[in-house]
N, CA, C, O and CB atoms as a CASP TS submission, in Angstrom:
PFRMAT TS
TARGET T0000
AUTHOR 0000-0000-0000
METHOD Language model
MODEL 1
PARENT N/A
ATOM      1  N   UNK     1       0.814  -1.202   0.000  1.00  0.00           N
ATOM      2  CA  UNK     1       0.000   0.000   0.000  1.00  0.00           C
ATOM      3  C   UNK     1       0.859   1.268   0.000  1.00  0.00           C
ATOM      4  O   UNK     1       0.576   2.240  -0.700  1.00  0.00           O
ATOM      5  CB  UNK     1      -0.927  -0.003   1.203  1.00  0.00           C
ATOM      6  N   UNK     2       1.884   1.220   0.787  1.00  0.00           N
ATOM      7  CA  UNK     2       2.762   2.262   0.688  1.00  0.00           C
ATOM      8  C   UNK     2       3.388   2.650  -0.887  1.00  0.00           C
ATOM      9  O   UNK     2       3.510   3.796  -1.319  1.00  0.00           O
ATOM     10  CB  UNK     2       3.856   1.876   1.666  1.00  0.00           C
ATOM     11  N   UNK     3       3.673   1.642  -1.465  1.00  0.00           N
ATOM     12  CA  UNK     3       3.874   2.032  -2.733  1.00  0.00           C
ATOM     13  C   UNK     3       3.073   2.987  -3.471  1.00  0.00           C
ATOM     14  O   UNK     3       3.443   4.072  -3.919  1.00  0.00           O
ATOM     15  CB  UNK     3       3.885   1.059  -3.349  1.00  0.00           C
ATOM     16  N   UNK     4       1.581   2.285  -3.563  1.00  0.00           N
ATOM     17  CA  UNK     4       0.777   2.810  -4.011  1.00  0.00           C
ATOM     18  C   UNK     4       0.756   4.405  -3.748  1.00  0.00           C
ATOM     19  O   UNK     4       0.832   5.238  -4.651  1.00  0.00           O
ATOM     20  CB  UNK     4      -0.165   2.116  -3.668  1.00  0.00           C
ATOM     21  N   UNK     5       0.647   4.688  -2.430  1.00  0.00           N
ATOM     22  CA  UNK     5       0.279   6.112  -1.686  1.00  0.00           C
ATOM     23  C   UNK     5       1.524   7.196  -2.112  1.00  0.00           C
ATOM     24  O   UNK     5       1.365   8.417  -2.080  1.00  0.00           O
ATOM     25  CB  UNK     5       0.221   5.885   0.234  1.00  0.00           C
ATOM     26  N   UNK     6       2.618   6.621  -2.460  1.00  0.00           N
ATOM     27  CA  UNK     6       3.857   7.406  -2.669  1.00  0.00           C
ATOM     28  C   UNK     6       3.646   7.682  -4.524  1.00  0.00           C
ATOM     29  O   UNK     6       4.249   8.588  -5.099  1.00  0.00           O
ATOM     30  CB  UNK     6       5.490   6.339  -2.080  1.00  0.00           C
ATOM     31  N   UNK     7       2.989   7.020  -5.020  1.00  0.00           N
ATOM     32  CA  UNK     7       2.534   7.100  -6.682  1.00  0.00           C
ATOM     33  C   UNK     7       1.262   7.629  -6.255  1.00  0.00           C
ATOM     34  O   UNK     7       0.574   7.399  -7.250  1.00  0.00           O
ATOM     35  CB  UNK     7       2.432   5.515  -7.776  1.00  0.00           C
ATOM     36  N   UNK     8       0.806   7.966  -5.748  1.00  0.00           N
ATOM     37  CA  UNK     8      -0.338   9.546  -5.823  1.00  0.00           C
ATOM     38  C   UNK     8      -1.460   8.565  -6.304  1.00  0.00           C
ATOM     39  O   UNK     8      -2.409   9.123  -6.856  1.00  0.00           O
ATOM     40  CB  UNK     8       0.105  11.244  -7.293  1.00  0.00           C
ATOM     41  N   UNK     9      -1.546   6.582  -6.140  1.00  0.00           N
ATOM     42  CA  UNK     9      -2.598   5.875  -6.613  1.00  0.00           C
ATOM     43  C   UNK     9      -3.540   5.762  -5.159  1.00  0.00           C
ATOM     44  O   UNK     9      -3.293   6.184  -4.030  1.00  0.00           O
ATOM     45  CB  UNK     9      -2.055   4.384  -7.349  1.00  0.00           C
ATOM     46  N   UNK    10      -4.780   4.968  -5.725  1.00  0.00           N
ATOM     47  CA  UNK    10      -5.260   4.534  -4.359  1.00  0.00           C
ATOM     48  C   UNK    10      -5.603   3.092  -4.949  1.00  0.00           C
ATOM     49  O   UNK    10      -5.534   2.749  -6.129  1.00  0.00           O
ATOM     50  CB  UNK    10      -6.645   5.505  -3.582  1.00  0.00           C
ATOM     51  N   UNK    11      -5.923   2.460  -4.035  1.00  0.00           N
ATOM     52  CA  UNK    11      -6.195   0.593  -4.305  1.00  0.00           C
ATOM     53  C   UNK    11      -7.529   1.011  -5.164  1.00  0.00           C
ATOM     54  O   UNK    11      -8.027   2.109  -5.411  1.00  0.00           O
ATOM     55  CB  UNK    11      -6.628  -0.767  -2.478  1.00  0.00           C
ATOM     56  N   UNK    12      -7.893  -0.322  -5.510  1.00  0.00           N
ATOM     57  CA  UNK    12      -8.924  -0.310  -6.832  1.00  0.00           C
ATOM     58  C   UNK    12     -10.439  -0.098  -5.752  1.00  0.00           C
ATOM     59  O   UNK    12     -11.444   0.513  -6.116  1.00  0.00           O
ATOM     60  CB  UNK    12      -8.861  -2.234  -8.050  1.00  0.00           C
ATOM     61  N   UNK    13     -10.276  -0.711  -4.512  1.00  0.00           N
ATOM     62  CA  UNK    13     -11.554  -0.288  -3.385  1.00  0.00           C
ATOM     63  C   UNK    13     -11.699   0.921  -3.698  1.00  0.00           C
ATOM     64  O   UNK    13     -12.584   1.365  -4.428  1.00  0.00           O
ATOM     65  CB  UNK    13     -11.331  -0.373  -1.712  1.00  0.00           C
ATOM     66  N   UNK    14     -10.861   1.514  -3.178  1.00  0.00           N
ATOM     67  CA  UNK    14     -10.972   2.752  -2.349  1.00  0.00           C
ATOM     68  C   UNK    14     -11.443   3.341  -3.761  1.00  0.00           C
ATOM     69  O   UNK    14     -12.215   4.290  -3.632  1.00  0.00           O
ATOM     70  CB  UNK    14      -9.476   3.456  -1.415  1.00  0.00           C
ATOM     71  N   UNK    15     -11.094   2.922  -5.312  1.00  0.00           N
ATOM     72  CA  UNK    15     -11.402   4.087  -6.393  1.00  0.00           C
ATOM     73  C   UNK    15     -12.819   3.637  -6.630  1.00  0.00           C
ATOM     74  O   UNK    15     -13.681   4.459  -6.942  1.00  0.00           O
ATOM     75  CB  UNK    15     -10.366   4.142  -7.923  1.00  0.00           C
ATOM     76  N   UNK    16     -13.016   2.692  -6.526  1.00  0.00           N
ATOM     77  CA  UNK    16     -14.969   2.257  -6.226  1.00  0.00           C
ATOM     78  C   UNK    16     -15.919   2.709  -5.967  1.00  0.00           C
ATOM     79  O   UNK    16     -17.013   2.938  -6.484  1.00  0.00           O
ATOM     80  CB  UNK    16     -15.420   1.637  -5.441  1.00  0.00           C
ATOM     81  N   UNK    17     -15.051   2.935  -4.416  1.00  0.00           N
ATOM     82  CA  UNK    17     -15.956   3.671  -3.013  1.00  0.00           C
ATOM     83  C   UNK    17     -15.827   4.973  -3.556  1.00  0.00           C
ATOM     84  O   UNK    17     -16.849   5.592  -3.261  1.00  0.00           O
ATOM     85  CB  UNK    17     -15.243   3.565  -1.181  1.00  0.00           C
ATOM     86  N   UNK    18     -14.885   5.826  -4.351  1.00  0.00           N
ATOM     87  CA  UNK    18     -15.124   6.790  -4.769  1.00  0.00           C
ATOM     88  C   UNK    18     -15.937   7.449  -5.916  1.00  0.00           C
ATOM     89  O   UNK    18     -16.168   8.656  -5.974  1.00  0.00           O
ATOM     90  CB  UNK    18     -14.336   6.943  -4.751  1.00  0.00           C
ATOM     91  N   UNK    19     -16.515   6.140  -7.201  1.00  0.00           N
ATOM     92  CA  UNK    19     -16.986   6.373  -7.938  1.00  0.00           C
ATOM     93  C   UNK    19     -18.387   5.934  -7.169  1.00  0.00           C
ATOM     94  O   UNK    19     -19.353   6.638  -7.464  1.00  0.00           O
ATOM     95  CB  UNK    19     -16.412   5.929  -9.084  1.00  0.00           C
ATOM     96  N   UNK    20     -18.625   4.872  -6.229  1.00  0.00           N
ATOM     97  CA  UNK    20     -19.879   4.766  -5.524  1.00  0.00           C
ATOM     98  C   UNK    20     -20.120   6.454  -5.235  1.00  0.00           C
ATOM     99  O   UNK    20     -20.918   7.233  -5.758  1.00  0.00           O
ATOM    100  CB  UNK    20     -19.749   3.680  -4.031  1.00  0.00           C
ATOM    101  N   UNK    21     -19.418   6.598  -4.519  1.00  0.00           N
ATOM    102  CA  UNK    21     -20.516   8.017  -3.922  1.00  0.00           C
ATOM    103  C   UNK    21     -20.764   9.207  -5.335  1.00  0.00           C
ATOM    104  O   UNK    21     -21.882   9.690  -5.515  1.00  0.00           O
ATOM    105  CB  UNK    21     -19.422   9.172  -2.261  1.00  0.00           C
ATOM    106  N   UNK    22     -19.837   9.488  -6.053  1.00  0.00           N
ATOM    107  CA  UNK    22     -19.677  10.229  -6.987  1.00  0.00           C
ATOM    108  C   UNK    22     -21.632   9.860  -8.098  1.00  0.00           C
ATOM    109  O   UNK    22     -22.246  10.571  -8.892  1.00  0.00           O
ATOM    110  CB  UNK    22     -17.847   9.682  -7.727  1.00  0.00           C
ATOM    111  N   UNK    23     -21.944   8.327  -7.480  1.00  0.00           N
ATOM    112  CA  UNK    23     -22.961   8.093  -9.004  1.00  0.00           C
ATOM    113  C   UNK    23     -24.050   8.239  -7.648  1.00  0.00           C
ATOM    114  O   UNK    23     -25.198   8.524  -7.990  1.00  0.00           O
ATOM    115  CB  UNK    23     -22.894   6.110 -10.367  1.00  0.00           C
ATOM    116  N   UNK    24     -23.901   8.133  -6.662  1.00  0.00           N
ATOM    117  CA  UNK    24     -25.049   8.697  -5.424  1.00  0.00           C
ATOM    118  C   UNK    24     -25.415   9.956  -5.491  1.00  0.00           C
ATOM    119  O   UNK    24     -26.547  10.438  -5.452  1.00  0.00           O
ATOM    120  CB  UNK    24     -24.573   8.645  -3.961  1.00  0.00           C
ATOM    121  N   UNK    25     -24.194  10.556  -5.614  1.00  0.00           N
ATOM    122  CA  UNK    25     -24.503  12.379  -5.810  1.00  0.00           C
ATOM    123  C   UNK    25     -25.504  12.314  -6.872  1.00  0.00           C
ATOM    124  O   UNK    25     -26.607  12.851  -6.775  1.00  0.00           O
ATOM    125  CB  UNK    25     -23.004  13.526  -6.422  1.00  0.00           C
ATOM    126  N   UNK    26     -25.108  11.656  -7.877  1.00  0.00           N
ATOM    127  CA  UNK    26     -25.892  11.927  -9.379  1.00  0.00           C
ATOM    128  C   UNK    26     -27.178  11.700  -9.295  1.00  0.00           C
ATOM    129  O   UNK    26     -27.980  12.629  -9.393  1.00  0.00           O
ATOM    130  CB  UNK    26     -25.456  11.038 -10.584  1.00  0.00           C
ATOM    131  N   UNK    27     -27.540  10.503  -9.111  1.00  0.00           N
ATOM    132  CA  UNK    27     -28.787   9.912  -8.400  1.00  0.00           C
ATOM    133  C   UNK    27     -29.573  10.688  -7.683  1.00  0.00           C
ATOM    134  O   UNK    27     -30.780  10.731  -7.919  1.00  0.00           O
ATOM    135  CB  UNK    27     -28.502   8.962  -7.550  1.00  0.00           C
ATOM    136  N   UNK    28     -28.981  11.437  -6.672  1.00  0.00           N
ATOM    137  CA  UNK    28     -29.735  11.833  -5.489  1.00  0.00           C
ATOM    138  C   UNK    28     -30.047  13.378  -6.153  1.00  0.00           C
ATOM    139  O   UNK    28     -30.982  13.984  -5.629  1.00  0.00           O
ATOM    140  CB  UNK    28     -28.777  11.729  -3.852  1.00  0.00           C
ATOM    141  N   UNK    29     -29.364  14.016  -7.213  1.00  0.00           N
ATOM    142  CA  UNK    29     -29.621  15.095  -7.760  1.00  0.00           C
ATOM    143  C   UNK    29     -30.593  15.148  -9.260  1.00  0.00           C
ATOM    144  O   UNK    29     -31.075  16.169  -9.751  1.00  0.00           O
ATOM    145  CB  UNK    29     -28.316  15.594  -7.862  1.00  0.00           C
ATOM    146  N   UNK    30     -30.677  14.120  -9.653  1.00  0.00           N
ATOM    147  CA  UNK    30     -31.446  13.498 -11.060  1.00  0.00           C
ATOM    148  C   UNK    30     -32.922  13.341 -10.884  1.00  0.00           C
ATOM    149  O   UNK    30     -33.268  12.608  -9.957  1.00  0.00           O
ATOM    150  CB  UNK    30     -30.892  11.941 -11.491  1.00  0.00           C
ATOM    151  N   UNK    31     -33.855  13.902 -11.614  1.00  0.00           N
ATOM    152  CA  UNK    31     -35.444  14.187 -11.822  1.00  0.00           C
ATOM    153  C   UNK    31     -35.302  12.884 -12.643  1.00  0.00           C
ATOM    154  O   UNK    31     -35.480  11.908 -11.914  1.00  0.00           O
ATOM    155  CB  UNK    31     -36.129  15.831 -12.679  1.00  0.00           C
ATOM    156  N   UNK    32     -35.086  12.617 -13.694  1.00  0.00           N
ATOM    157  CA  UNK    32     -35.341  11.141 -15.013  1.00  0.00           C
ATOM    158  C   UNK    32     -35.728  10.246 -14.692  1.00  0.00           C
ATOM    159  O   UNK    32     -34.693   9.645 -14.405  1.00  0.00           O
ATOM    160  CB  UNK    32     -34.311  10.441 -15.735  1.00  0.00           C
ATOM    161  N   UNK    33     -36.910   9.266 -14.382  1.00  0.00           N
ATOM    162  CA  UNK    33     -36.904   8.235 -13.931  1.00  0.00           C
ATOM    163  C   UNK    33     -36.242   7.114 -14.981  1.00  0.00           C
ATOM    164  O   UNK    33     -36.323   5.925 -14.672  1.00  0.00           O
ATOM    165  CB  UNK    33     -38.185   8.078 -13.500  1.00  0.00           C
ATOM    166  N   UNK    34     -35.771   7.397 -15.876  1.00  0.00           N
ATOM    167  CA  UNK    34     -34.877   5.734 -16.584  1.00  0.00           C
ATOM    168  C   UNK    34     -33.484   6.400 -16.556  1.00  0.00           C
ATOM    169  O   UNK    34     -32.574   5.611 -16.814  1.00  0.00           O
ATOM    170  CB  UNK    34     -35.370   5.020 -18.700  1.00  0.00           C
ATOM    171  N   UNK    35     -33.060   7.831 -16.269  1.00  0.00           N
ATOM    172  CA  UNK    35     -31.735   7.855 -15.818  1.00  0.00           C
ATOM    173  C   UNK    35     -31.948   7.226 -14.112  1.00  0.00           C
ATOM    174  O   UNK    35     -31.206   6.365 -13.640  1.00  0.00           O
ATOM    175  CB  UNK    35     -31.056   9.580 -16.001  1.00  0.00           C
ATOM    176  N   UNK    36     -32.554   7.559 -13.716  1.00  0.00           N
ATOM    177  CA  UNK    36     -32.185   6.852 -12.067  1.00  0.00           C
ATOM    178  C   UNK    36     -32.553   5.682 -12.327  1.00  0.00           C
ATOM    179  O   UNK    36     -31.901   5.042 -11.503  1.00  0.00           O
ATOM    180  CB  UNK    36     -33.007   7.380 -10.587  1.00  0.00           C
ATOM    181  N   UNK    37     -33.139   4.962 -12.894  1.00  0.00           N
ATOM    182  CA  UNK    37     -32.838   3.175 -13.192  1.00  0.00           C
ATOM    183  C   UNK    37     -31.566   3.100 -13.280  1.00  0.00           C
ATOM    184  O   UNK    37     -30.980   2.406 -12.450  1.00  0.00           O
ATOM    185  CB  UNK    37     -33.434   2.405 -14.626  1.00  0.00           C
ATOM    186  N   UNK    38     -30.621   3.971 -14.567  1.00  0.00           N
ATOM    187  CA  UNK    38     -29.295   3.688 -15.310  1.00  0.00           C
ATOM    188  C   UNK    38     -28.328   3.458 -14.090  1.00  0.00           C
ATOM    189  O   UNK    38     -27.503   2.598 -13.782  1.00  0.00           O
ATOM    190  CB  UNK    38     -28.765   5.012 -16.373  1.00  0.00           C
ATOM    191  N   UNK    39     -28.819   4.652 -13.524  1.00  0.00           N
ATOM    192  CA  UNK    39     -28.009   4.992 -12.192  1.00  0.00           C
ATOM    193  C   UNK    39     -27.947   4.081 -10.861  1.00  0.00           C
ATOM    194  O   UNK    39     -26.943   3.965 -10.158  1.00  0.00           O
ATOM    195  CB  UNK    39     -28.553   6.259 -11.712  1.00  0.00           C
ATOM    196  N   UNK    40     -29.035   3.533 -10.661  1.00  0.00           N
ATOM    197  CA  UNK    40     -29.150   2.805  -9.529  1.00  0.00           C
ATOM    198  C   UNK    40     -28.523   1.361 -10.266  1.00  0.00           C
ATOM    199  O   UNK    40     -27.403   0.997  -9.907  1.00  0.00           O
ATOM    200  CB  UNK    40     -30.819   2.808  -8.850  1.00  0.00           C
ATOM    201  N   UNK    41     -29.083   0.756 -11.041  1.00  0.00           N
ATOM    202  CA  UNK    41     -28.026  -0.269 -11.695  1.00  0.00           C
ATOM    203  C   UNK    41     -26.271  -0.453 -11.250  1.00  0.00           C
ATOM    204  O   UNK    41     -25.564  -1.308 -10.718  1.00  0.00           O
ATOM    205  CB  UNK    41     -28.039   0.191 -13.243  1.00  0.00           C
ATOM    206  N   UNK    42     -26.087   1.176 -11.949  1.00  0.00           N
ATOM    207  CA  UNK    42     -24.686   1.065 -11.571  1.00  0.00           C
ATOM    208  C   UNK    42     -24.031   1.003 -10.721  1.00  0.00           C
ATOM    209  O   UNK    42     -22.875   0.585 -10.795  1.00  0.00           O
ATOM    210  CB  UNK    42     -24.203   1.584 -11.808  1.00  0.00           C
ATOM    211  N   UNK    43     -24.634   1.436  -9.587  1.00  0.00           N
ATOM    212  CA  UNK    43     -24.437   1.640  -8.271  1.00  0.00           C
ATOM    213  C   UNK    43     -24.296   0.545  -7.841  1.00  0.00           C
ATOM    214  O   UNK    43     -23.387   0.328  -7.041  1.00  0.00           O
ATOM    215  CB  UNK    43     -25.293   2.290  -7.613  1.00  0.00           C
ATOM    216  N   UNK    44     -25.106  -0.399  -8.226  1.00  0.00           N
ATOM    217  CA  UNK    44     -25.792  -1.870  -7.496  1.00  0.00           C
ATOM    218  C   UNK    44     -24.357  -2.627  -8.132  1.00  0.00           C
ATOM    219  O   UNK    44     -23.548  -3.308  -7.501  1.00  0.00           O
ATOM    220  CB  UNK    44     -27.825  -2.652  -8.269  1.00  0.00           C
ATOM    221  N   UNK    45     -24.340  -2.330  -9.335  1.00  0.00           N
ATOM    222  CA  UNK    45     -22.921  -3.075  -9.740  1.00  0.00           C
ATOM    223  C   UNK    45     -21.615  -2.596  -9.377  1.00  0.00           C
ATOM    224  O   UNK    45     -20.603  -3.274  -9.556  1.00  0.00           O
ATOM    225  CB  UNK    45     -22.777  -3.150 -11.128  1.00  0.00           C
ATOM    226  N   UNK    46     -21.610  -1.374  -8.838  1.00  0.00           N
ATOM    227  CA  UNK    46     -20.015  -0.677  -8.415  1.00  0.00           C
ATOM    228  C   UNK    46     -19.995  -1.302  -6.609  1.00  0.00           C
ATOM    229  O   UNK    46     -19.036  -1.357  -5.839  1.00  0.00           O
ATOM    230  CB  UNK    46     -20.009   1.730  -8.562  1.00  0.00           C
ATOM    231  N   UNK    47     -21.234  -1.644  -6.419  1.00  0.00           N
ATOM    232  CA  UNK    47     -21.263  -1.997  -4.906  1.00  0.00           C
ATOM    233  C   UNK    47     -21.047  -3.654  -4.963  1.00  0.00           C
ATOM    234  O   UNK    47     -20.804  -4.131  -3.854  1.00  0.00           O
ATOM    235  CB  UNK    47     -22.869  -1.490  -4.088  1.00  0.00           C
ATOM    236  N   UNK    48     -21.084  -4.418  -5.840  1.00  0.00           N
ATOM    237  CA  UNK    48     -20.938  -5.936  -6.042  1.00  0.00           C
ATOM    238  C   UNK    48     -19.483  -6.005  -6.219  1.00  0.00           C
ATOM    239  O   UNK    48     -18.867  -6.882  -5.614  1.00  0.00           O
ATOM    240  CB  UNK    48     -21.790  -6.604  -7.343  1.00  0.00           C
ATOM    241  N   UNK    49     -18.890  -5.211  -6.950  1.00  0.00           N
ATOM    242  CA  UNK    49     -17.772  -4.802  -7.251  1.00  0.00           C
ATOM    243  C   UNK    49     -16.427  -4.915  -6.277  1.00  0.00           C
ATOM    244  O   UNK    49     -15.445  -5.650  -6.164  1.00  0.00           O
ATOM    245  CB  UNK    49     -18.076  -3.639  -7.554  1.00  0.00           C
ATOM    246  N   UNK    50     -16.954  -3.807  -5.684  1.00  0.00           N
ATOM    247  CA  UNK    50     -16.150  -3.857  -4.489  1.00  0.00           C
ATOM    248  C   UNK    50     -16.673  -4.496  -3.037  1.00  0.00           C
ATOM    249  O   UNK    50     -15.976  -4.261  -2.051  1.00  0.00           O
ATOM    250  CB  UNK    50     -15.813  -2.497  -4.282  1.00  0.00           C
ATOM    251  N   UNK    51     -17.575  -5.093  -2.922  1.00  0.00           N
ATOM    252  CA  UNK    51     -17.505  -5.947  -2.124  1.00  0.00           C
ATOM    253  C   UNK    51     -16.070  -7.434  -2.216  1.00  0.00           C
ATOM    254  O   UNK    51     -15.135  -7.867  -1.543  1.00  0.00           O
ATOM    255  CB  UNK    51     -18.978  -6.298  -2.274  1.00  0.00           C
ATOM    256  N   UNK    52     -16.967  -7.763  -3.880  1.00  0.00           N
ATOM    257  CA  UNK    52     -16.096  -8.973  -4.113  1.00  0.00           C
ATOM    258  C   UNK    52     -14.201  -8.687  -4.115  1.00  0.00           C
ATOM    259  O   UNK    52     -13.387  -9.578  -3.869  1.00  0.00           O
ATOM    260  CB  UNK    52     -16.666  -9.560  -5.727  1.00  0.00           C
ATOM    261  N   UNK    53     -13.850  -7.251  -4.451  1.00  0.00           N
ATOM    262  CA  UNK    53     -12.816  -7.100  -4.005  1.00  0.00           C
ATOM    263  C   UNK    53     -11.996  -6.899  -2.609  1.00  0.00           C
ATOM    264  O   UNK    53     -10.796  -7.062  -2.392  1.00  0.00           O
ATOM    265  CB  UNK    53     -12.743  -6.496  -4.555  1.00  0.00           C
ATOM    266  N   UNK    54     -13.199  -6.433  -1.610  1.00  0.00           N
ATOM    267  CA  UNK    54     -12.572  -6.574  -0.172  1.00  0.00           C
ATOM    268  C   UNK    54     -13.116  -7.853   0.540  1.00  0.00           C
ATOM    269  O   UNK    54     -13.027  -7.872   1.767  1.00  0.00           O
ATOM    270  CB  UNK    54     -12.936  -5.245   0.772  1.00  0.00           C
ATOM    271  N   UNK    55     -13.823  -9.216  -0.273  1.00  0.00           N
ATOM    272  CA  UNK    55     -13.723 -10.007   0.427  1.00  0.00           C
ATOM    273  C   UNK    55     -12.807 -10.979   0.134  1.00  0.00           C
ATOM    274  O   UNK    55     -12.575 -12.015   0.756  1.00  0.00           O
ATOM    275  CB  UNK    55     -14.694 -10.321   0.617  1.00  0.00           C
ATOM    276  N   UNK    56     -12.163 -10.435  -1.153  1.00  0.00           N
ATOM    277  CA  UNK    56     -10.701 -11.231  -1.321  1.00  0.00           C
ATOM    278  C   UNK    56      -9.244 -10.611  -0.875  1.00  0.00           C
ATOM    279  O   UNK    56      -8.147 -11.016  -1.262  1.00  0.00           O
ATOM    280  CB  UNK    56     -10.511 -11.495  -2.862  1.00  0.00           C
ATOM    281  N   UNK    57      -9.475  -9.649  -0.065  1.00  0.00           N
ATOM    282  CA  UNK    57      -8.421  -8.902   0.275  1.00  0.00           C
ATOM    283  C   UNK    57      -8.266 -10.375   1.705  1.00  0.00           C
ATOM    284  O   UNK    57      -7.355 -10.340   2.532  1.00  0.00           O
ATOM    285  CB  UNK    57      -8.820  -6.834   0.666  1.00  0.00           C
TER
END
């Protein structure tokens, strides 16, 4: 991890958990009801995502 943090990266979680909240904002600011389908989808899949990556950590 230290490597990572000294290359200005973050682990592939942590960039997840960051695009998770980033498509929440969107969501939570969006009138469309088949963009908030698009949206909640993705969410549902960025959250499967990184689960399955921190339960193989």
């Amino acid at each position: 991890m230290k490597i990572l943090k000294d290359a200005n990266c973050v682990p592939p979680a942590v960039e997840i958990m960051q695009q998770i909240e980033a498509k929440k904002n969107e969501f939570s600011n969006c009138t469309d009801s088949e963009l908030k389908d698009k949206l909640g989808k993705e969410i549902r899949s960025l959250e499967l995502k990184r689960n399955l990556l921190l339960e193989n950590q």
